[in-house]
N, C-alpha and C positions, 0 to 999 in steps of 0.2 A: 178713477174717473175716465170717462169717453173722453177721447182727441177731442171728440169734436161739440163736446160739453164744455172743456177748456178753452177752446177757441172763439165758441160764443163769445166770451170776458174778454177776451184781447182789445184795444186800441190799436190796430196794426200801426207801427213808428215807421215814420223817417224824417228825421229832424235837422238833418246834416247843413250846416250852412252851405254847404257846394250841390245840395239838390237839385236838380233838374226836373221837367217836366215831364220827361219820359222816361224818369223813375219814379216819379209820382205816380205816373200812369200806372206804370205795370203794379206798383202798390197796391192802387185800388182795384185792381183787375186779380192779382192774388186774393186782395180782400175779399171780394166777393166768392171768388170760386171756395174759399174755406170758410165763408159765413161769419167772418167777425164782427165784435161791436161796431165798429169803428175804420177809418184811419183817422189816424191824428197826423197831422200836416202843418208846416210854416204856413202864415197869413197869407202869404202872396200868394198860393197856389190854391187856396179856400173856392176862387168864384170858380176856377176852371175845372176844379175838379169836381163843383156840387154840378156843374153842366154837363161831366162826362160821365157823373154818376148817376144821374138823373133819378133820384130818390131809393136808388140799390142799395145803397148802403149810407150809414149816418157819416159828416165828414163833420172830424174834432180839428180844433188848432188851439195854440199856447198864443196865451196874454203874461204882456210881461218876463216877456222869457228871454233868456235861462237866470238872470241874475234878481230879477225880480223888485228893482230900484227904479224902474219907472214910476214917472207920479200918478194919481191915482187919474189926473184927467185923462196921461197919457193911456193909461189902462182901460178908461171907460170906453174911448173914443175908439180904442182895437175894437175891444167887444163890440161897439156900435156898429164896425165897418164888416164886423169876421161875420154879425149876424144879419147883417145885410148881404153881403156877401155869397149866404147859404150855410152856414156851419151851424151844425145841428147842438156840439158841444164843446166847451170851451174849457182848457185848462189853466189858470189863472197863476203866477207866482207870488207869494205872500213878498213884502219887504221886510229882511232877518235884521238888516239894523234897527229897524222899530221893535222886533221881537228882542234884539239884546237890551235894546234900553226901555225893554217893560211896556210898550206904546201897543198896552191891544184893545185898548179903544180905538185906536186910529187902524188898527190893522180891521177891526172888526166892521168899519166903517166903510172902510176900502174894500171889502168883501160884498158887503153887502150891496156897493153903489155899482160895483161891475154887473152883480147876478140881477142888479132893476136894467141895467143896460141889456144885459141877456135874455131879459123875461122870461117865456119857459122853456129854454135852452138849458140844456143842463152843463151847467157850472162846477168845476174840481178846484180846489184849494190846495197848489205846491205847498209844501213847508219845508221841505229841502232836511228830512231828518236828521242826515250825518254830519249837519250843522251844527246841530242844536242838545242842549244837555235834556234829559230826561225830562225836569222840571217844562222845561220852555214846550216839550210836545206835548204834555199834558194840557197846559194852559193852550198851546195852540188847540189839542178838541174840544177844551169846554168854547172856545172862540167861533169856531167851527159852527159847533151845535149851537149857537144863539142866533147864524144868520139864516140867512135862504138856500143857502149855497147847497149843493147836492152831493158831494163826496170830501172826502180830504186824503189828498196825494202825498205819496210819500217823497217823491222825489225828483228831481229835474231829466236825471240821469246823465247831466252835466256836469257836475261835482265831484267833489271827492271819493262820495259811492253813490251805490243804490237804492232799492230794497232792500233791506233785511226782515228776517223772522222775526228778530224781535221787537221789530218797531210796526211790523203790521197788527201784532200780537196787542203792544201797545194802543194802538192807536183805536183799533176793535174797539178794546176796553172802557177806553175814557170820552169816546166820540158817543153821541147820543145815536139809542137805536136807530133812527129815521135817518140817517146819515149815511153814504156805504163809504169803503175803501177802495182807493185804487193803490195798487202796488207797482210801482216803476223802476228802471235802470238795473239791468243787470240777470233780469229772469231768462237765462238761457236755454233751458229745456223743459220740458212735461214736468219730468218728475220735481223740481222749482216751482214748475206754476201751480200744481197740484200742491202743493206747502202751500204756498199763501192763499190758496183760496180754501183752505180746510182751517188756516186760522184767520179768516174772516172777510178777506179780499175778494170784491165781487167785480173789480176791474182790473185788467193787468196791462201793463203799458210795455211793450215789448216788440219786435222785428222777427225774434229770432224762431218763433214757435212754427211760425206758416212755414218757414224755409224747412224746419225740421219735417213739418207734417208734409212737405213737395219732398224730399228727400226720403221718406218711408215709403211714398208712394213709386216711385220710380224705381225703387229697388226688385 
């Protein structure tokens, strides 16, 4: 695959709680020069950065994030603000204690009242895979596939890991067509992003691929 077919899919990251705005800035300024989906960004930095991007590039931010135990008002009330704000796409984090005690009605309920807060912004569903036993990511894509929501994410990249093979592999599988994947936490190079996106992955949530593609360049 092209660098720069791979790069298309990126979320360009940076999520760091000590972010600054002038690394945000030069974020979306990499962003652009290597044509990614995205940047995905902390809330706070959503209005300033849809005003310094002024419609170049789509700007994502996380609801609910990284642990994903906010209540669902707290959750609506981000997405109300991230898309008033300017953010084009919104990463969403599931509640895993409702996922351990079987609650996916409630989860499937909370999904769907963020993505009416969203409207048609497009919406990704955390599930935090390296949580969760096999069983539980199944039931989370039939979950998925009954709401509005637009992708289901594999991962915070807060946690214990990231992507894996096999849970993109998975997740392909059991999520309904009309659905994509995003694959997060840990995709360090080409040859990484190219795996997941040959087993199904049509988003990649990563930092590390632009630096790489700045670093071929300069060589």
């Amino acid at each position: 695959m092209e660098q720069t077919y791979i790069l298309s899919k990126v979320d360009h990251t940076l999520l760091s709680p000590a972010a600054t705005w002038a690394q945000i800035k030069k974020l979306c300024d990499d962003a652009v020069e290597f044509h990614t989906a995205s940047v995905c960004i902390p809330p706070t930095f959503v209005k300033q950065a849809a005003e310094y991007l002024r419609g170049r590039l789509a700007v994502c931010t996380v609801i609910g994030f990284p642990t994903g135990y906010h209540t669902t008002a707290v959750k609506v009330l981000e997405a109300r603000e991230a898309v008033k704000n300017g953010a084009q796409e919104l990463d969403m984090v599931i509640n895993l204690g409702w996922v351990k005690e079987g609650q996916y009605g409630r989860i499937k309920e909370e999904i769907q009242a963020v993505k009416e807060a969203c409207g048609e912004r497009v919406l990704k569903v955390i599930i935090e895979t390296c949580l969760l036993t096999e069983d539980e990511k199944i039931a989370l894509c039939k979950v998925v596939s009954e709401t509005d929501a637009d992708y289901i994410k594999t991962s915070t990249g807060f946690s214990t890991n990231g992507a894996m093979p096999e849970d993109v592999a998975l997740l392909r599988k059991y999520t309904a067509d009309e659905k994509k994947v995003k694959a997060a936490g840990g995709i360090s190079s080409f040859a990484d992003a190219e795996k997941f996106i040959e087993l199904g992955a049509d988003r990649l949530g990563t930092s590390r691929l632009v630096r790489e593609a700045k670093g071929s360049i300069s060589v």
